[in-house]
N, C-alpha and C positions, 0 to 999 in steps of 0.2 A: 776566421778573421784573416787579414789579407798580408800577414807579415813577409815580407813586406806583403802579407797576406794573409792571414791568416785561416784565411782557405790555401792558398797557394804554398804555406810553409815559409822557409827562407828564401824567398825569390827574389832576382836583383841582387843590391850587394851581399844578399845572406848568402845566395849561391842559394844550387839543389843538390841537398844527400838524397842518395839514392836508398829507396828501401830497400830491405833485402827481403829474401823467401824466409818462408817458417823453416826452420832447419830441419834437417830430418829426423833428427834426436827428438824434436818437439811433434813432428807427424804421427811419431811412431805412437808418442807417450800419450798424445790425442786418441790416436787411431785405436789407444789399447783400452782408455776410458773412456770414448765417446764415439763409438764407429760408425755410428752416422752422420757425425757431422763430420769426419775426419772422411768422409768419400763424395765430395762437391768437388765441382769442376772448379779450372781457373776462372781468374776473374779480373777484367783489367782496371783496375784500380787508376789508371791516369785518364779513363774516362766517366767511371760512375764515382768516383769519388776526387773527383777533376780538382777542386780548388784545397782541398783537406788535408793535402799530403806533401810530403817533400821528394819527389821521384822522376824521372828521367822519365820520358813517352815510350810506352812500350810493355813498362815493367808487369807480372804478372803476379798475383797472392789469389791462396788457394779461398774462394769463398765460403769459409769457415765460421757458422756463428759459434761460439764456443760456450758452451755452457761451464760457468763456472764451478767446480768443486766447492763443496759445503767448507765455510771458513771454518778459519781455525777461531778460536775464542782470543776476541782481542788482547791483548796484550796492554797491560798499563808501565808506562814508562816517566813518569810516577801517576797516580789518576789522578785526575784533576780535581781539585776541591771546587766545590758550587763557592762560585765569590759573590761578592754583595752585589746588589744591582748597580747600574752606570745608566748615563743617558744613553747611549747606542750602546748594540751589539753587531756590529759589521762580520758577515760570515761567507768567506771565498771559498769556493770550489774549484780547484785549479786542480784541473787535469790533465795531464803532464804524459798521460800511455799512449804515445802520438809523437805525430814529429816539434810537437810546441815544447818537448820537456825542458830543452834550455831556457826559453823565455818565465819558465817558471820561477828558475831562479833569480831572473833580471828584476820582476815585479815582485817577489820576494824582499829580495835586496832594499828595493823602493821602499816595502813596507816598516821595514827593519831601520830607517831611517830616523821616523817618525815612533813607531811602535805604538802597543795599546797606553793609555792615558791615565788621567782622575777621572776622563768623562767619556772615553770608546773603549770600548774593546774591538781586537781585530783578532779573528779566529780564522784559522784556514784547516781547509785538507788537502794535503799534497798525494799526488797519484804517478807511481812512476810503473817503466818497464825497461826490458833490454830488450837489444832486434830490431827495432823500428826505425825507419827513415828520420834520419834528425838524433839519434840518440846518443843523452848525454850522458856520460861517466864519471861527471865530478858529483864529490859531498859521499862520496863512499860506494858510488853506482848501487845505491839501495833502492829496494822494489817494494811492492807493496803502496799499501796508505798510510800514512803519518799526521798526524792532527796536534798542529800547535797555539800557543797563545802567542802572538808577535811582542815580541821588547824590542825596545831600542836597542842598538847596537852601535856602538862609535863608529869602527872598524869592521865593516864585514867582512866574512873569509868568503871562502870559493861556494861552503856549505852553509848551514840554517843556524844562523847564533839562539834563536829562540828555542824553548825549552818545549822538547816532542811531550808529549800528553797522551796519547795514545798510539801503539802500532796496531794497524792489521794486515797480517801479510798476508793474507789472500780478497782482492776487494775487485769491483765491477763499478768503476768511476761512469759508464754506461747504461744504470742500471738508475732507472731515478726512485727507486724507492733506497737507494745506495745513502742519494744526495738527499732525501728525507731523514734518512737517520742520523745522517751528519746533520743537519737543523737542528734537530730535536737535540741531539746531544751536545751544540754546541748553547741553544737556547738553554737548557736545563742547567750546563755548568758555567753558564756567563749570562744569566738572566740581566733583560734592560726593559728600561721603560719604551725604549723600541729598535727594530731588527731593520738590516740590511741583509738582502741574501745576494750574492753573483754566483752566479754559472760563466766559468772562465774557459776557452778552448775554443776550438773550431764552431762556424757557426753556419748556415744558410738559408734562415728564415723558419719558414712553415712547412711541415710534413709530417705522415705518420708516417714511422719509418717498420721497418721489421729489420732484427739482425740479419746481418751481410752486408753493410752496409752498402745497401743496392741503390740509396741516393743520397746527396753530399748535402742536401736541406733538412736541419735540424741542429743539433748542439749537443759537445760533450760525446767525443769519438774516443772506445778503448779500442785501441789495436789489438789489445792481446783477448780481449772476450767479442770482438765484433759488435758489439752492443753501440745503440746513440738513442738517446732523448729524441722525442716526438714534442711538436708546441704542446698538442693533450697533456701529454707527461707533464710539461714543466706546470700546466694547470694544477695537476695532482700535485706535484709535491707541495706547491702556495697554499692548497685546498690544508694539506695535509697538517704542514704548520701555523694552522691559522694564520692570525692579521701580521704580514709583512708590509711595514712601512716602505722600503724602497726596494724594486728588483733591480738587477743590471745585470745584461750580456756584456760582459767582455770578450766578445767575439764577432764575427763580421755579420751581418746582411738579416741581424734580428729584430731590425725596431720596423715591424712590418703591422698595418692595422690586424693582420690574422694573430701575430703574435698576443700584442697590447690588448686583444680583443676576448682571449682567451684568457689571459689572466685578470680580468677587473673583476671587480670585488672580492680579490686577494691580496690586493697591495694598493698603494694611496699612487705611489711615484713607478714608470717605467722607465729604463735610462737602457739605451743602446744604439745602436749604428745603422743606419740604411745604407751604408756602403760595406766595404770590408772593411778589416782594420789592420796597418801593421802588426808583426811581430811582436813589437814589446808592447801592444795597448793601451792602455789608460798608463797615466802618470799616477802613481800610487802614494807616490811623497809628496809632491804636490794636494793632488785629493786631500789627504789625510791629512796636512796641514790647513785647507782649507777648512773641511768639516770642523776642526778644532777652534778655529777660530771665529766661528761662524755663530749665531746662535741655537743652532743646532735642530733647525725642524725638518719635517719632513723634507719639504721642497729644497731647504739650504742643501740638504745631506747631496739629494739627487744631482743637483745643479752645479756643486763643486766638482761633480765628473766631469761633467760637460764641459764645463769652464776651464779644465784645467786638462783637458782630453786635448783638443784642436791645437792651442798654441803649440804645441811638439813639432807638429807635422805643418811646412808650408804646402803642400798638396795631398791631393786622397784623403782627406778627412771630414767627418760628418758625425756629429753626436747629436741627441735631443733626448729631453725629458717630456713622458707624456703623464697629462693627470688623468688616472685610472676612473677619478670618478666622473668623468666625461664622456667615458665611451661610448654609452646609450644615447645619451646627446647625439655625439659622431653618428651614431649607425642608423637614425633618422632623421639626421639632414642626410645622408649618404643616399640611404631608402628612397628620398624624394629628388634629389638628384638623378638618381637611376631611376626613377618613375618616369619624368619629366622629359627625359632623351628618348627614351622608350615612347611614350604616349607622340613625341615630335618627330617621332618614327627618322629619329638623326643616328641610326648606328654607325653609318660611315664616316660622320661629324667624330663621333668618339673615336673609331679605330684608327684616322689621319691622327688626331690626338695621342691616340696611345703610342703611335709607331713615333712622332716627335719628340715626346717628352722624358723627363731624366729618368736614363735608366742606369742602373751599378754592377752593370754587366764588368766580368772579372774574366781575363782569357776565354771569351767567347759563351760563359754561362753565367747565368743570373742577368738575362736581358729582360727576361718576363718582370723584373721586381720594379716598378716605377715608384717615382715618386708621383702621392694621389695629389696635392696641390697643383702640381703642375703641368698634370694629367688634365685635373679640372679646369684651369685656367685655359690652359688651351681649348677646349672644350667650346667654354664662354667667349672667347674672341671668333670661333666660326661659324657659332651658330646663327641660324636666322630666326629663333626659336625664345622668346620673350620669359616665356615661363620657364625654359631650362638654362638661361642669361640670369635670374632671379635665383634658381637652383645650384646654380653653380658659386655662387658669389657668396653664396649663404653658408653653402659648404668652407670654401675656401675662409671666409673671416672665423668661420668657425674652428678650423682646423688652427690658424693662426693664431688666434686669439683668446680661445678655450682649451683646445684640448694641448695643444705642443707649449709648453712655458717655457720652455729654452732650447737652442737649437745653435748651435756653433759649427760652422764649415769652413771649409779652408775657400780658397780662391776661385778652385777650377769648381766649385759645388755649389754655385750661386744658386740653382733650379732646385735645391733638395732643402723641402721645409719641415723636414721631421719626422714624417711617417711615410714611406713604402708600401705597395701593393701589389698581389699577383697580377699581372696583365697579362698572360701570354698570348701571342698571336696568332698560335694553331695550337689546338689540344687542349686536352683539360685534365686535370689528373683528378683521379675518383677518390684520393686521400683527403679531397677539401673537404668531402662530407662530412669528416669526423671531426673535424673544427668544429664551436660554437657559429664563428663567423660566418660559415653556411647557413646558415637560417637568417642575412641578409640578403636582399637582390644585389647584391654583388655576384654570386656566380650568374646566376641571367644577365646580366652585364655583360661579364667574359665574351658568353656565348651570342649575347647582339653586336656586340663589336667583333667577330668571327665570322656574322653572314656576308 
């Protein structure tokens, strides 16, 4: 996210902390458990990991994937009794081992506002570390994971009023089978008649990633294990908990059709950003006062985000909710749209289009992500081509009308109507394979608007 990036960390008035190196105490202590991965070269972090961090140009970290040691047995801090069911179970993954760790506590705070209810519950897992560019030292500079149930708090202090539930102090907030067990565990002692899950932290679309964080597209960066969620991943864990009612990134540049595309028929509602997002992101007291007063369905849950996301922010802001059971729809008028340019033999018609239209390029990356509305739109105004004028219009009421049901921007984002997509102008990265979303002619697209 774009706090004022949340790819970029605190940039603008946040300022840039610089990270620092792994210490050498911590080299050694690697090097003595894990000596293979403790003998990788540098790795510059202010370019492969460009928008995710909070650091000076230049800076260097050793690329380290780091295999976690086998945890310790969590720890209950009292364990949590299974409570009766409620209409929502809202579950935040706010991962905090990164330069975002103070913002954890901003959106915390938020939550702590409002608190769980008669009729939500709000569960989190907090992820913290020391070392890292951005890092915070208040609420006790404690590490590890902490898993609470949110109460109201009149006053909040500097630390978490809500009562911890569980520690683990050895955890892999990078690791999405991590972010399964917190599901599970959070579904199991706060069962509801239905679930929200967020994945909170840095974000940049679509990719399968390998630790080292060799590229800044995906979601949910631990500093301290090297580890980030892949869109696949995030598949698995939806797969994993069964039927989730609403997902949401709280993080920048995810509401991408590859994203939305890979989670359908896991979840009803998708809620995220085609652009980045500041620092503090969604409004969480807001939200949460919305959903509460809301009649409480799927769509209201999703929608209160969005609603209550933009007004924050008079510039750079973009939310949308997509209905997951539209997808299929989308990805055959999409299919026939790209038939239609293709058979009009108009690739150059798309690629003036592609290079026009809104892109959420952040410090010189993420220009590839366009917005596909506007992409199409353009499309349909240059072609000379009857059948791909019909193709594109189809798409577009489609996209408008069916699959994005809320979509809130700020000013300067009048062209972004809710869902994002890879465009790049040269290249093609061999990770889209692994996406479901490859098995559309969307990459043959790519590659005719490339000739």
């Amino acid at each position: 996210m774009q706090k004022d990036n949340r790819q970029d960390g605190q940039a603008g008035k946040q300022g840039r902390n610089n990270m620092i190196k792994i210490t050498m105490l911590t080299v050694l202590t690697l090097a003595a458990a894990f000596p293979a991965a403790a003998s990788s070269q540098d790795l510059d972090l202010s370019q492969v990991y460009s928008l995710a961090s909070d650091m000076a140009k230049g800076a260097t970290y050793g690329q380290i994937a780091v295999p976690m040691p086998v945890a310790a047995a969590p720890v209950q801090v009292p364990a949590a009794n299974k409570a009766a069911p409620k209409k929502w179970t809202i579950m935040v993954y706010l991962d905090g081992k990164n330069s975002l760790e103070k913002f954890v506590y901003t959106n915390l705070h938020q939550m702590e506002a409002v608190g769980s209810t008669d009729k939500v519950n709000v569960v989190v897992e907090v992820g913290r570390m020391n070392g890292q560019g951005g890092d915070f030292t208040g609420d006790g500079n404690w590490t590890g994971c902490r898993r609470f149930l949110i109460t109201k708090t009149a006053k909040p202090t500097d630390g978490i009023s809500s009562p911890v539930l569980q520690t683990i102090p050895v955890c892999d907030m990078g690791d999405y089978n991590h972010a399964i067990d917190f599901g599970k565990w959070a579904m199991t002692s706060y069962p509801a008649e239905h679930y929200m899950y967020v994945l909170w932290n840095h974000g940049g679309g679509w990719v399968a990633t390998t630790p080292g964080f060799t590229n800044a597209k995906a979601i949910s960066y631990d500093e301290e294990t090297k580890h980030v969620m892949s869109t696949p991943q995030m598949g698995k864990i939806m797969k994993a908990l069964g039927h989730i009612d609403v997902y949401g990134s709280d993080a920048c540049l995810m509401q991408m059709a590859e994203v939305a595309y890979e989670l359908r028929g896991q979840t009803d509602f998708v809620v995220g950003s085609e652009k980045t997002e500041p620092g503090t992101g969604w409004d969480y007291t807001a939200f949460l006062k919305k959903v509460n007063a809301s009649g409480l369905t799927a769509q209201e849950v999703a929608n209160s985000v969005v609603d209550t996301y933009t007004p924050q922010y008079t510039t750079g802001a973009t939310l949308s909710t997509i209905k997951s059971s539209a997808m299929d729809g989308f990805a055959d008028k999409l299919n026939s749209f790209v038939a239609a340019v293709e058979t009009a033999n108009e690739g150059k018609v798309a690629a003036a289009a592609r290079e026009s239209s809104q892109n959420f390029m952040a410090q010189g990356s993420f220009k590839e992500n366009k917005d596909l509305y506007d992409l199409v739109s353009l499309v349909a105004a240059s072609s000379k081509d009857a059948t791909v004028k019909t193709a594109a219009r189809n798409l577009m009421t489609y996209i408008s009308g069916t699959l994005v049901v809320d979509n809130k921007v700020s000013k300067d984002y009048v062209k972004a109507h809710g869902i994002a997509i890879y465009a790049p102008t040269t290249g093609f990265s061999k990770d889209y394979s692994a996406m479901l979303f490859a098995d559309t002619k969307w990459p043959g697209f790519i590659k005719l608007m490339q000739k």
